[in-house]
Biopython code that builds the backbone (N, CA, C, O; Angstrom):
import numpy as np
from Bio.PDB.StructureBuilder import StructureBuilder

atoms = [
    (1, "UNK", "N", (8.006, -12.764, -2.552)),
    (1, "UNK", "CA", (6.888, -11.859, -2.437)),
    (1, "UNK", "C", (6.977, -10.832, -3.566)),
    (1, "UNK", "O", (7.991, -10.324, -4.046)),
    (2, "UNK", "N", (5.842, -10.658, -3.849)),
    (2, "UNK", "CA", (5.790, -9.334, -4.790)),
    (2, "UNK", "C", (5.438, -8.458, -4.570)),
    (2, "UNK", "O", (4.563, -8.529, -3.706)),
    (3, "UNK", "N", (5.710, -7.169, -5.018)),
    (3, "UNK", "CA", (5.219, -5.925, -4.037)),
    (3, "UNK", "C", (4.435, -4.774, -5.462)),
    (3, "UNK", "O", (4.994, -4.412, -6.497)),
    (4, "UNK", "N", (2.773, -4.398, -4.907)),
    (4, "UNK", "CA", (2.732, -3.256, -6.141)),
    (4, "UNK", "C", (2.250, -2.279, -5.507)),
    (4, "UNK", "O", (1.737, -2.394, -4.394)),
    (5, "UNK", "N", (2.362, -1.166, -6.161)),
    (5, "UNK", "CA", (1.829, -0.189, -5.903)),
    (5, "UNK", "C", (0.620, 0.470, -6.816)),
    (5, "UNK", "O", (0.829, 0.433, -8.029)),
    (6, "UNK", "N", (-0.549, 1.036, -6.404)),
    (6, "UNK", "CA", (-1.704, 0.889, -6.603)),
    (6, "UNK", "C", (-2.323, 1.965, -6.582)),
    (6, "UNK", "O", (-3.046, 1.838, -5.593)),
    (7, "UNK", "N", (-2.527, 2.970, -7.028)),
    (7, "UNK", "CA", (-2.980, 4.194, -6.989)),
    (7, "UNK", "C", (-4.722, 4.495, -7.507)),
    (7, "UNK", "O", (-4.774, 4.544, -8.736)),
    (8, "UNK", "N", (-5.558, 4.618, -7.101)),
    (8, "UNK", "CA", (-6.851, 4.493, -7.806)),
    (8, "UNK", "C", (-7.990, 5.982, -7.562)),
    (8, "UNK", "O", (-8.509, 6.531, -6.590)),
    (9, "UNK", "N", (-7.981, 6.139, -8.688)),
    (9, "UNK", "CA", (-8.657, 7.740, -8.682)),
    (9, "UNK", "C", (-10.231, 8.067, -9.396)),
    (9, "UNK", "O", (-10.496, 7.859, -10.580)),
    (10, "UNK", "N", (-10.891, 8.456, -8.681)),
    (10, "UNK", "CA", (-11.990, 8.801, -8.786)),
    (10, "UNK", "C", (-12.541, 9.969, -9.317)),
    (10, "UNK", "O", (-12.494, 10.956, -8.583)),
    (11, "UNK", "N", (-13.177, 10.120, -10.686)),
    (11, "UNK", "CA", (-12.938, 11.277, -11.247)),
    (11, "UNK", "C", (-14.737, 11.412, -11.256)),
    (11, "UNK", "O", (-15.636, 10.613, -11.519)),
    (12, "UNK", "N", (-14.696, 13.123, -10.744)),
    (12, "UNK", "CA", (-16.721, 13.626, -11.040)),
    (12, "UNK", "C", (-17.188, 13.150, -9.616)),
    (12, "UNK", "O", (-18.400, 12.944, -9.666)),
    (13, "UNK", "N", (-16.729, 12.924, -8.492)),
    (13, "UNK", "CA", (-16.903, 12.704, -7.396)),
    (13, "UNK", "C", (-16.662, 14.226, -6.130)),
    (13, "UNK", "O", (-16.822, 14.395, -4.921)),
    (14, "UNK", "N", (-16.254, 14.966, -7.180)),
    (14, "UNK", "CA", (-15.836, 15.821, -5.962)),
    (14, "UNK", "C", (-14.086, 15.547, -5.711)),
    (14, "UNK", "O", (-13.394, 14.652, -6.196)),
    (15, "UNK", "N", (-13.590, 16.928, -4.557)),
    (15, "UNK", "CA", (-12.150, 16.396, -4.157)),
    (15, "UNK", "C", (-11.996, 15.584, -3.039)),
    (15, "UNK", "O", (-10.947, 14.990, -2.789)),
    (16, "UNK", "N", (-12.459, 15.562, -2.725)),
    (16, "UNK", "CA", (-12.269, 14.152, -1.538)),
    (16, "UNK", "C", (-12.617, 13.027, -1.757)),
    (16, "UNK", "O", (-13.701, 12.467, -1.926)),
    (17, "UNK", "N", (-11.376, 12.674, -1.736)),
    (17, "UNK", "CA", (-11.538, 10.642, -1.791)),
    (17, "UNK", "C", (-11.715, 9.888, -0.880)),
    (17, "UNK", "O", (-11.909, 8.732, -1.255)),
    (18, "UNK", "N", (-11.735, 10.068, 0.365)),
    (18, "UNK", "CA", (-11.216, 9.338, 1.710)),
    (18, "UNK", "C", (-12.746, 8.301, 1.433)),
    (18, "UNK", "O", (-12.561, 7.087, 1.349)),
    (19, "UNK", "N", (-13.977, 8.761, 1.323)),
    (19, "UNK", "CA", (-15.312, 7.424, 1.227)),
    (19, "UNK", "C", (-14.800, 6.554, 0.623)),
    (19, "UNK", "O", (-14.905, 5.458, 1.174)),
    (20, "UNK", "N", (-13.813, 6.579, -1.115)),
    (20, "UNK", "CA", (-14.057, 6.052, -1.928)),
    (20, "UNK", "C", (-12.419, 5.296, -1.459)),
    (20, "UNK", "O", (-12.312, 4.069, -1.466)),
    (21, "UNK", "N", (-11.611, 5.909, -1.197)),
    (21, "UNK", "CA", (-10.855, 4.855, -0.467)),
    (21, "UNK", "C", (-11.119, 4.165, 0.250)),
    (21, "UNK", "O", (-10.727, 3.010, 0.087)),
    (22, "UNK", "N", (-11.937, 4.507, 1.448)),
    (22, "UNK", "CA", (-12.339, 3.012, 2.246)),
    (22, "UNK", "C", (-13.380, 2.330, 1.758)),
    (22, "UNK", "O", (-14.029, 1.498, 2.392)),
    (23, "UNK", "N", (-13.663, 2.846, 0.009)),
    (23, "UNK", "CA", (-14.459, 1.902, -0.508)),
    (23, "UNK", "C", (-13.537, 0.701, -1.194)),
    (23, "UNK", "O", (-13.951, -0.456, -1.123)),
    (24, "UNK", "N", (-12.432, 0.961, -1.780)),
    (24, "UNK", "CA", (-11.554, 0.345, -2.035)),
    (24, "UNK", "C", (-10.901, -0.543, -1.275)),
    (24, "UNK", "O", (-11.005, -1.733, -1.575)),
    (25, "UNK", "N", (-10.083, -0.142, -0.119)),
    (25, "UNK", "CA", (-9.392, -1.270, 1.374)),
    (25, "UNK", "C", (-10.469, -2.268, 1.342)),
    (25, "UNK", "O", (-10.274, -3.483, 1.327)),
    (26, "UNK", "N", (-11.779, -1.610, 1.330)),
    (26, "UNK", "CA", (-12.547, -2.802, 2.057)),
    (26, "UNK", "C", (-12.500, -3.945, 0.712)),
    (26, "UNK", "O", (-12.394, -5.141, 0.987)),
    (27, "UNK", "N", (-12.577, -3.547, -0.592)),
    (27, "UNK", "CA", (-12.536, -4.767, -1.420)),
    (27, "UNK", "C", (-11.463, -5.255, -1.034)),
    (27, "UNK", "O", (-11.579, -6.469, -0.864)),
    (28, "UNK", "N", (-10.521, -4.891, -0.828)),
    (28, "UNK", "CA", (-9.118, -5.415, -0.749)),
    (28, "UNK", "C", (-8.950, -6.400, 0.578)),
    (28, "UNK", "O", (-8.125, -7.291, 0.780)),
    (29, "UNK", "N", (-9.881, -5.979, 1.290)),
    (29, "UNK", "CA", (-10.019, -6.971, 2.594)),
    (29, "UNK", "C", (-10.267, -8.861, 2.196)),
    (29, "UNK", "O", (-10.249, -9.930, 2.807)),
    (30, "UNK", "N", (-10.492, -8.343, 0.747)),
    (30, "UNK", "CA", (-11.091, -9.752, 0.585)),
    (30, "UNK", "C", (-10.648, -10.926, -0.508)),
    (30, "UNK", "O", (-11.118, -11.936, -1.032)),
    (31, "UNK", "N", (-9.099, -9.906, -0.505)),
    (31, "UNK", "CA", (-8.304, -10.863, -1.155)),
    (31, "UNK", "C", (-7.138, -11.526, -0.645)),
    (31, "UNK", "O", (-6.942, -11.418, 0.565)),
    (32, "UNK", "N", (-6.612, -11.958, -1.090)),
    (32, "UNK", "CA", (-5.412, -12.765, -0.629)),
    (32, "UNK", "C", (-4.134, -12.100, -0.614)),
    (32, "UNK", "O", (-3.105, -12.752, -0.788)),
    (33, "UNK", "N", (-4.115, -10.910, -0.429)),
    (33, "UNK", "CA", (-2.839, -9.891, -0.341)),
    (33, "UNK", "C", (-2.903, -9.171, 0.967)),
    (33, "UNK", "O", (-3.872, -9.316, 1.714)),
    (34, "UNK", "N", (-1.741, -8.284, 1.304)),
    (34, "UNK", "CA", (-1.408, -7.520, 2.492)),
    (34, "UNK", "C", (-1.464, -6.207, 2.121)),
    (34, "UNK", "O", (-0.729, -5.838, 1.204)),
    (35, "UNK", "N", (-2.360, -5.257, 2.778)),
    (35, "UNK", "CA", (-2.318, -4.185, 1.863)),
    (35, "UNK", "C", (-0.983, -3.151, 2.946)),
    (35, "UNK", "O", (-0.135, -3.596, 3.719)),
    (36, "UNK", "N", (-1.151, -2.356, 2.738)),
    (36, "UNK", "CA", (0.107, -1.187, 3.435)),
    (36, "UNK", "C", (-0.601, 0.448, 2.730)),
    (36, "UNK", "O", (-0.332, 0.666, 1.549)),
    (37, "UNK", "N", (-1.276, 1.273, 3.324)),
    (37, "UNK", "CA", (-1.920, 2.563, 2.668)),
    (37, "UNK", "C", (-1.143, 3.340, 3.114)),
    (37, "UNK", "O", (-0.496, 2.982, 4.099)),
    (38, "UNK", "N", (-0.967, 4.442, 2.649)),
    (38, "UNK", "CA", (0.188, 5.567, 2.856)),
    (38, "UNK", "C", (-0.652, 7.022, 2.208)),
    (38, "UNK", "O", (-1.527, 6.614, 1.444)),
    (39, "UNK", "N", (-0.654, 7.921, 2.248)),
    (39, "UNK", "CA", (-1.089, 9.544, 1.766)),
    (39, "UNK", "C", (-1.409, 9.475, 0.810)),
    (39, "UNK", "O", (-2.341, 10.210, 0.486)),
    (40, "UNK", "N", (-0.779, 8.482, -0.274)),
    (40, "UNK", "CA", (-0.457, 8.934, -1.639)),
    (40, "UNK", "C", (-0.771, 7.308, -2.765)),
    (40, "UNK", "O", (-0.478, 7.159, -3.951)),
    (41, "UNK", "N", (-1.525, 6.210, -1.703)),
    (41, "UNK", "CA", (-1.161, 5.036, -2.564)),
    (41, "UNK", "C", (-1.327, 3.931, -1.483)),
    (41, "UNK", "O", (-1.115, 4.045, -0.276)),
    (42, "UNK", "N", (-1.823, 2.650, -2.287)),
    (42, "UNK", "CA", (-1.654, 1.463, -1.255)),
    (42, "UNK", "C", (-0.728, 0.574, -2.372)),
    (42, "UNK", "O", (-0.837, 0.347, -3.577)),
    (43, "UNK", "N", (0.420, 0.124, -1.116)),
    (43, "UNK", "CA", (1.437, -0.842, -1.717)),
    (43, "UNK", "C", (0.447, -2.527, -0.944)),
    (43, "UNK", "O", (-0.030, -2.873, 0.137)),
    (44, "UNK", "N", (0.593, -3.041, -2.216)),
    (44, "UNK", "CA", (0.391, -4.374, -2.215)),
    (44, "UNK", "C", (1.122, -5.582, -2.283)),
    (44, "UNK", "O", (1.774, -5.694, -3.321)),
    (45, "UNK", "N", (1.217, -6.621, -1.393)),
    (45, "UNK", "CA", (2.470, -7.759, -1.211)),
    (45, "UNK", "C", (1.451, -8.987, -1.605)),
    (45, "UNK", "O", (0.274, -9.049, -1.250)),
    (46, "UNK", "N", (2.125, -9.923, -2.389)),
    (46, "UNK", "CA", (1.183, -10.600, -2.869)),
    (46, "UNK", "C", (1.767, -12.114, -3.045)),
    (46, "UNK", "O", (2.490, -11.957, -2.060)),
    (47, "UNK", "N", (2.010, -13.165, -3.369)),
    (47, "UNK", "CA", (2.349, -14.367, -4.121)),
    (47, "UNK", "C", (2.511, -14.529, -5.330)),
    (47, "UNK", "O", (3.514, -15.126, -5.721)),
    (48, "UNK", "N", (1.735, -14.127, -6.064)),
    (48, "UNK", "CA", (1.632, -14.111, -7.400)),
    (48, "UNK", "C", (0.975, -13.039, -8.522)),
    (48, "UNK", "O", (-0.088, -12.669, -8.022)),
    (49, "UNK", "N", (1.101, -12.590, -9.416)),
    (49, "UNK", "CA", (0.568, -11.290, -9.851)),
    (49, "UNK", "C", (-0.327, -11.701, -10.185)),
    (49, "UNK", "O", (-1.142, -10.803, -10.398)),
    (50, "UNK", "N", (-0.736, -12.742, -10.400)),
    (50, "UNK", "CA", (-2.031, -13.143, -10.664)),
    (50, "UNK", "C", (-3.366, -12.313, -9.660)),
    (50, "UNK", "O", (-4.319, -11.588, -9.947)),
    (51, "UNK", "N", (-2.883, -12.807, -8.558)),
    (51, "UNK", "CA", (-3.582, -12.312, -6.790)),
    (51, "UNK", "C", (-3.413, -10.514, -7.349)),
    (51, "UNK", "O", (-4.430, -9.895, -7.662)),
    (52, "UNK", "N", (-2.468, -10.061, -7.388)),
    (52, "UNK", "CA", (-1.934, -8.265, -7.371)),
    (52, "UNK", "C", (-3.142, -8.332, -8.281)),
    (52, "UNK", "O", (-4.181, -8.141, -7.648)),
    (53, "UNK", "N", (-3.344, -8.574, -9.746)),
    (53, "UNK", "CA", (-3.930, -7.975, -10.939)),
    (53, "UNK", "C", (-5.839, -8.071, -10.757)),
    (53, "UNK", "O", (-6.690, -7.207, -10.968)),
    (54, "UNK", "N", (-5.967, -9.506, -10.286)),
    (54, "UNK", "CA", (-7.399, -9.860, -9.461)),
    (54, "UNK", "C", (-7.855, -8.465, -8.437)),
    (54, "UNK", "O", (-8.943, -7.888, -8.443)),
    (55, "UNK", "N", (-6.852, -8.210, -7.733)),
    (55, "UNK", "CA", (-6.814, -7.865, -6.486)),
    (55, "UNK", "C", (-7.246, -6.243, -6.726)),
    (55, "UNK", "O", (-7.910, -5.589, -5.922)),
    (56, "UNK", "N", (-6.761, -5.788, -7.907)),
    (56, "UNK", "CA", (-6.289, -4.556, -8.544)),
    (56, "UNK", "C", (-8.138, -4.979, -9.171)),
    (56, "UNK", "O", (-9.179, -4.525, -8.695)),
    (57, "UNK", "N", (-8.068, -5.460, -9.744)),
    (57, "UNK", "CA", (-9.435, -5.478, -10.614)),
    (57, "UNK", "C", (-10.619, -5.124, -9.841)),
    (57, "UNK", "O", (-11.499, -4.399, -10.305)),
    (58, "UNK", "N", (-10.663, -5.703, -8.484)),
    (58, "UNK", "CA", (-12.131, -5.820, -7.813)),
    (58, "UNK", "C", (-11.512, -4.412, -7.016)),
    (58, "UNK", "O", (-12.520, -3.739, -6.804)),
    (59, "UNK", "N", (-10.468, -3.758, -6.548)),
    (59, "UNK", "CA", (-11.024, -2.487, -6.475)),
    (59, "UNK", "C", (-11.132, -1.788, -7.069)),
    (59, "UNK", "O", (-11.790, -0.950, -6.453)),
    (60, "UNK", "N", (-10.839, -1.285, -8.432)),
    (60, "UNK", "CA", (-11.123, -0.473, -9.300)),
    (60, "UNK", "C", (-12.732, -0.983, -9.368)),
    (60, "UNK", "O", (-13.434, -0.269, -8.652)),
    (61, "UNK", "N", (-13.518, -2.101, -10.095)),
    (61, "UNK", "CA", (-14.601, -2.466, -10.134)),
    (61, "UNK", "C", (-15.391, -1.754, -8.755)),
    (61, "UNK", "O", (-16.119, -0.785, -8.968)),
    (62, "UNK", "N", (-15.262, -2.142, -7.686)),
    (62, "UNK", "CA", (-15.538, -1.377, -6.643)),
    (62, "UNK", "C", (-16.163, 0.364, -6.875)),
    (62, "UNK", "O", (-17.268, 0.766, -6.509)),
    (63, "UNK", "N", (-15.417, 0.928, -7.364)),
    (63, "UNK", "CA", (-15.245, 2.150, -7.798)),
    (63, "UNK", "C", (-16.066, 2.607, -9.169)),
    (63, "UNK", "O", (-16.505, 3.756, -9.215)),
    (64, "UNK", "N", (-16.200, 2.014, -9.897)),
    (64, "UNK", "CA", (-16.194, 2.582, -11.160)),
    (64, "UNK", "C", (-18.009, 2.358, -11.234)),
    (64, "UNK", "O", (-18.415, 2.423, -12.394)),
    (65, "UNK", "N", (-19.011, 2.136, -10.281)),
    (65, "UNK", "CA", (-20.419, 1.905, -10.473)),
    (65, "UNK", "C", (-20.677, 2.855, -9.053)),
    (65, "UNK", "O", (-21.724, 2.608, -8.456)),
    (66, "UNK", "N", (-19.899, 3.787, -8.554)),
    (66, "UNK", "CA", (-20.210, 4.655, -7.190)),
    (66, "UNK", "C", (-21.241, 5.596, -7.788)),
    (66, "UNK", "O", (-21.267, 6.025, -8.941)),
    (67, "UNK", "N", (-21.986, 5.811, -6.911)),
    (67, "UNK", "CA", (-22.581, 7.335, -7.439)),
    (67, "UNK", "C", (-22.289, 8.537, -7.520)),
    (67, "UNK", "O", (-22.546, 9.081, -6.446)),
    (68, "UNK", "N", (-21.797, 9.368, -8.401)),
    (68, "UNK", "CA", (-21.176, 10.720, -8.928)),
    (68, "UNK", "C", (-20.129, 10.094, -9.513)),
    (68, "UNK", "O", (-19.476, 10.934, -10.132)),
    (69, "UNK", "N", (-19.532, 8.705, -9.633)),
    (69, "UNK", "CA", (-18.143, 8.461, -9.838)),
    (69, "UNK", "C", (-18.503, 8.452, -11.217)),
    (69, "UNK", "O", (-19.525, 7.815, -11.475)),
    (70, "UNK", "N", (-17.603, 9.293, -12.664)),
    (70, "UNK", "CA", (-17.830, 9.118, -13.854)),
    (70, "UNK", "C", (-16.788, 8.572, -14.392)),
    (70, "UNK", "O", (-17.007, 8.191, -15.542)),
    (71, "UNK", "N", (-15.408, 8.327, -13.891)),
    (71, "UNK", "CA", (-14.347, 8.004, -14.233)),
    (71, "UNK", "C", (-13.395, 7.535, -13.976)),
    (71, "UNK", "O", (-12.553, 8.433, -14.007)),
    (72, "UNK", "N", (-12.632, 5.981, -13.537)),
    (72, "UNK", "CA", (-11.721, 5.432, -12.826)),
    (72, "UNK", "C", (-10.781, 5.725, -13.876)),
    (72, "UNK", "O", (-10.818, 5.554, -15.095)),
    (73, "UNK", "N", (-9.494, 6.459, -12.684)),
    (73, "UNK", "CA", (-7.674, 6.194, -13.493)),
    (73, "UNK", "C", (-7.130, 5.458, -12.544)),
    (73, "UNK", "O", (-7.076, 6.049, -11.465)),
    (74, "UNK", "N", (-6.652, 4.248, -12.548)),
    (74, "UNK", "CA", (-6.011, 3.145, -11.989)),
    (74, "UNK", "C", (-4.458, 2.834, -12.078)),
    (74, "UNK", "O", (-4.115, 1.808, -12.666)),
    (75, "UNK", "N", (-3.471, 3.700, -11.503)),
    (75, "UNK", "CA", (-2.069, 3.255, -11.489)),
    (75, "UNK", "C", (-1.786, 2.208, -11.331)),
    (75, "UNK", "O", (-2.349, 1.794, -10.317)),
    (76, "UNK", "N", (-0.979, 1.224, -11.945)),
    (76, "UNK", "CA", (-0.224, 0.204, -11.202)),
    (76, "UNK", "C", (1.240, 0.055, -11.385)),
    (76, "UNK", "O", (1.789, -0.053, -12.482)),
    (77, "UNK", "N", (1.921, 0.056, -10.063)),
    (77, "UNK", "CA", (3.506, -0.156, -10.606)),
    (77, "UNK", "C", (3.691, -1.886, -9.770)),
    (77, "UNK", "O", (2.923, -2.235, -8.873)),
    (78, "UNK", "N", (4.637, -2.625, -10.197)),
    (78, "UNK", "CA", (5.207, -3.897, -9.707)),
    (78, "UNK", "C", (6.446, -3.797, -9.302)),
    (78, "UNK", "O", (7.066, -2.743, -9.449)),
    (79, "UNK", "N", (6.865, -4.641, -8.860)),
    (79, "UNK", "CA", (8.099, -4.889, -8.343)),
    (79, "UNK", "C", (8.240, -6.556, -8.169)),
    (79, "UNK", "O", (7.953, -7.223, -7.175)),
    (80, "UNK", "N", (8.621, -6.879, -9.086)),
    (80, "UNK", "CA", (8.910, -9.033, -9.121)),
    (80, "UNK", "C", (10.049, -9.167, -9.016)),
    (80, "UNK", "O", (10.627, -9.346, -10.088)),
    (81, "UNK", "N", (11.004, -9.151, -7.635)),
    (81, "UNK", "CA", (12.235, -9.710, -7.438)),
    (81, "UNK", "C", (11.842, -11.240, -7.813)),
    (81, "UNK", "O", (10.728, -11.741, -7.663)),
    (82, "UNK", "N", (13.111, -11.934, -8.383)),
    (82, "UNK", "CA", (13.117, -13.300, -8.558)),
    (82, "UNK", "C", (14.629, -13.732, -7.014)),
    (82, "UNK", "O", (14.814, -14.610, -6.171)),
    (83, "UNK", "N", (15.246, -12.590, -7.430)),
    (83, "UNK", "CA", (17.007, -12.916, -6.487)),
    (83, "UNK", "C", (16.342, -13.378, -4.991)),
    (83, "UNK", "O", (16.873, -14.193, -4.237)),
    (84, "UNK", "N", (15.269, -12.788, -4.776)),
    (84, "UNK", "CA", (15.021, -12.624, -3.092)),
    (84, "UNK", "C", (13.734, -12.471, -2.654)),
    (84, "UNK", "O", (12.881, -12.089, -3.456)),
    (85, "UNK", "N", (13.459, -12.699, -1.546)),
    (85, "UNK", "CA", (11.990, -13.067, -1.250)),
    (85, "UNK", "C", (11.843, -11.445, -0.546)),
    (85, "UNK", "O", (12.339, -11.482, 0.580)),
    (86, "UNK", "N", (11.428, -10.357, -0.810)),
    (86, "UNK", "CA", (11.664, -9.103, -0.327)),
    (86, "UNK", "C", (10.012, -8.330, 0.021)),
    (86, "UNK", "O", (9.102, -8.242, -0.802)),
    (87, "UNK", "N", (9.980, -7.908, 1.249)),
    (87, "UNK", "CA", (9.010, -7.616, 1.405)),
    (87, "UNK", "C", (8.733, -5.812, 1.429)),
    (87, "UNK", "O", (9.859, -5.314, 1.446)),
    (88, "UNK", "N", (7.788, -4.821, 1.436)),
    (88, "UNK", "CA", (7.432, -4.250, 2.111)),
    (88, "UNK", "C", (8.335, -2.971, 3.247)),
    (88, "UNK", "O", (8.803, -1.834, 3.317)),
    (89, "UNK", "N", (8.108, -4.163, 3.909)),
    (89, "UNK", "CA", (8.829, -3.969, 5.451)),
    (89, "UNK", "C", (10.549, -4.026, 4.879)),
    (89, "UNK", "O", (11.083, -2.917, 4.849)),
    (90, "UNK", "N", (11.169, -4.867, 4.565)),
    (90, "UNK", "CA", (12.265, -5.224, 4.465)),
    (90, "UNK", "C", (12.937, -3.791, 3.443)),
    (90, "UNK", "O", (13.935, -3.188, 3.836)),
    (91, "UNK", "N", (12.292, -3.442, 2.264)),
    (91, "UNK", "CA", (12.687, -2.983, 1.418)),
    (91, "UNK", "C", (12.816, -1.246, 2.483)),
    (91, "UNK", "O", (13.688, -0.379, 2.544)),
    (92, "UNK", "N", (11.487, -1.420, 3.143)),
    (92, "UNK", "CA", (11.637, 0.234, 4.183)),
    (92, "UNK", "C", (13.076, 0.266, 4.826)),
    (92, "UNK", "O", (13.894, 1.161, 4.611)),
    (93, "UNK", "N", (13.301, -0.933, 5.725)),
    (93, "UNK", "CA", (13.959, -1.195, 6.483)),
    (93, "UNK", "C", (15.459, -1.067, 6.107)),
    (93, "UNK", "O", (16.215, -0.696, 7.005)),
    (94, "UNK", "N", (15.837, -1.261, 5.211)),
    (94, "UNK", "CA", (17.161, -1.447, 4.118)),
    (94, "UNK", "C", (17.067, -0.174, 3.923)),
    (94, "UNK", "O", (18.107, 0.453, 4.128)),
    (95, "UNK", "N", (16.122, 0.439, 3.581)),
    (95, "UNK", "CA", (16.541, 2.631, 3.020)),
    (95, "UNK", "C", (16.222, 3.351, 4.140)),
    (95, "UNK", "O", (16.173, 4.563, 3.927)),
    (96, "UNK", "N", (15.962, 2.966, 5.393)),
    (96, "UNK", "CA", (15.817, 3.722, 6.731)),
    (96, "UNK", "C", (16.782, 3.333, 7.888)),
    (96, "UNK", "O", (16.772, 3.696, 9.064)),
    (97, "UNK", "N", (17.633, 2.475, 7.209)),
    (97, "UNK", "CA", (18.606, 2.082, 8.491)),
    (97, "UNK", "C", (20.021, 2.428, 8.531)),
    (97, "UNK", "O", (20.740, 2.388, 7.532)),
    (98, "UNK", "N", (20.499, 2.842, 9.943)),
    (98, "UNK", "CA", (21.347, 4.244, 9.682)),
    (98, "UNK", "C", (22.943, 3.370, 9.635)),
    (98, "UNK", "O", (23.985, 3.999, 9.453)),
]
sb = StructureBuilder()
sb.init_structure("model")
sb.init_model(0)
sb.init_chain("A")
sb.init_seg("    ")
for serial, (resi, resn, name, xyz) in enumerate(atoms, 1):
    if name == "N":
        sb.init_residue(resn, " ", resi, " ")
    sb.init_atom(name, np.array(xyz, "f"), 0.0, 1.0, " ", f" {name:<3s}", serial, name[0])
structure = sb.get_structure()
């Protein structure tokens, strides 16, 4: 599994993102990945980065034709273990266990 993290920002919209995030999840509903959202970011588990980078594309696209939206900044970080099939969950689980 591959794991990314995904940060996507909406600039000329105002400070609140929360519309334009669940404008985002919902593209994401419609790919072939697992999403995981947190305060600050959605981590993405995927098969192939191919799926992550697709996946990454149609929500930024999502975003970048909103109305007031003048400006997408799009983080992406990866994580491609080859040693181990590591998920998500597993990687929490390993730095939260006492």
């Amino acid at each position: 599994m591959i794991l990314a993290q995904v940060s996507i920002s909406p600039l000329g919209s105002g400070t609140s993102v929360s519309a334009h995030v669940r404008k985002v999840l919902s593209s994401l509903k419609d790919e072939p990945v697992t999403c995981h959202t947190n305060a600050m970011a959605t981590v993405i588990e995927a098969e192939t980065t191919d799926q992550i980078f697709t996946a990454v594309k149609h929500a930024h696209d999502a975003l970048i034709n909103e109305p007031g939206v003048n400006r997408v900044i799009t983080e992406l970080k990866i994580d491609h273990r080859t040693d181990k099939d590591a998920t998500a969950k597993a990687k929490v689980d390993a730095a939260t266990k006492d």
